[in-house]
Structures are given as structure tokens and as C-alpha cells.
C-alpha positions in Angstrom: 63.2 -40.9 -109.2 60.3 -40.8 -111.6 57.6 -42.1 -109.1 54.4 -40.4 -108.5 51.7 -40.6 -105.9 48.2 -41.5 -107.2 45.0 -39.9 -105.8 41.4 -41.2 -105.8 38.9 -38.2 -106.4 34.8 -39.4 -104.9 32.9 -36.0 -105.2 35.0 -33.4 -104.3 37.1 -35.4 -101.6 41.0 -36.3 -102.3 42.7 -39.8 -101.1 46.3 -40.8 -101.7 45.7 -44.4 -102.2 49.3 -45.4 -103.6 52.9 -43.9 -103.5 55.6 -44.8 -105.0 54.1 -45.5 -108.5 56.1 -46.5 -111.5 53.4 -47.7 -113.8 49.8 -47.4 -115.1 48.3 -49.8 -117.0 45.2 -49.6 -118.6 43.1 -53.1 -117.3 39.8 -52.6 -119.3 36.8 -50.0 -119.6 37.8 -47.3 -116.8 40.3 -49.6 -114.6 43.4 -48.8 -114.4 46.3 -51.3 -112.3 48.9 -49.3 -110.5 52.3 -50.7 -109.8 54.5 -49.8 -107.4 58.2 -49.3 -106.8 58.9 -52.4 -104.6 56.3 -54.9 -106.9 53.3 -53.7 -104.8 50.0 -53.4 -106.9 46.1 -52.6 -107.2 43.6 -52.4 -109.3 41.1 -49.3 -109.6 38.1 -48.5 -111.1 38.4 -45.0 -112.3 39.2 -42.6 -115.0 42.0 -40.1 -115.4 41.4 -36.4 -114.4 44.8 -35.5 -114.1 48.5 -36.3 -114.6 51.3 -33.8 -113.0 54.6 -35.2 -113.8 56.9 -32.3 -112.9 54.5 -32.7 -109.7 55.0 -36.7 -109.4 51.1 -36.2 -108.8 48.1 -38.7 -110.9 44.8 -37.8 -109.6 42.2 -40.3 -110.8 37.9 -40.0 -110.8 36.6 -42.8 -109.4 33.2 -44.4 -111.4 
């Protein structure tokens, strides 16, 4: 499986706030919708710190 898990970075904190993810779509300036495996979605206001693939890890900065 290809699916990573996405993290929201706020200061220096870490929250996993969606597994499973198949896609990332830019939705406008710094949002980002995230969709998952079984149709699942969400929309986030953020910007991209980090991308692991080999890691099946996305960490994302929140603005």
C-alpha cells in the first residue's frame, strides 16, 4: 500500500490528524484537502514541512 499518515505540526507539538491517505490536493493559498483510503476527507489550513514516502509519513505546518 502507498498510503501515508499526515501530521499537523502547531509550535513544536505533532498530531496525526489522518491515516490512511491516498491523496493531497492543493485547495487554494496554504490549504491542502486530504483524501483517504475508504472516501474519507478534510480540509487543512497548512503548509508542507515534510514529505517521507519510504516513511508513509506527510508532516504539515499549520498557519
Amino acid at each position: 500500500m502507498c498510503e501515508s499518515n499526515v501530521y499537523l505540526k502547531k509550535d513544536e507539538t505533532e498530531e496525526l490528524i489522518m491515516e490512511n491517505v491516498a491523496a493531497v490536493t492543493p485547495a487554494g493559498e496554504n490549504t491542502f484537502l486530504l483524501k483517504g483510503l475508504l472516501g474519507e476527507s478534510m480540509e487543512v489550513k497548512a503548509i508542507i514541512e515534510d514529505i517521507n514516502l519510504m516513511g508513509h509519513r506527510i508532516t504539515l505546518r499549520a498557519v
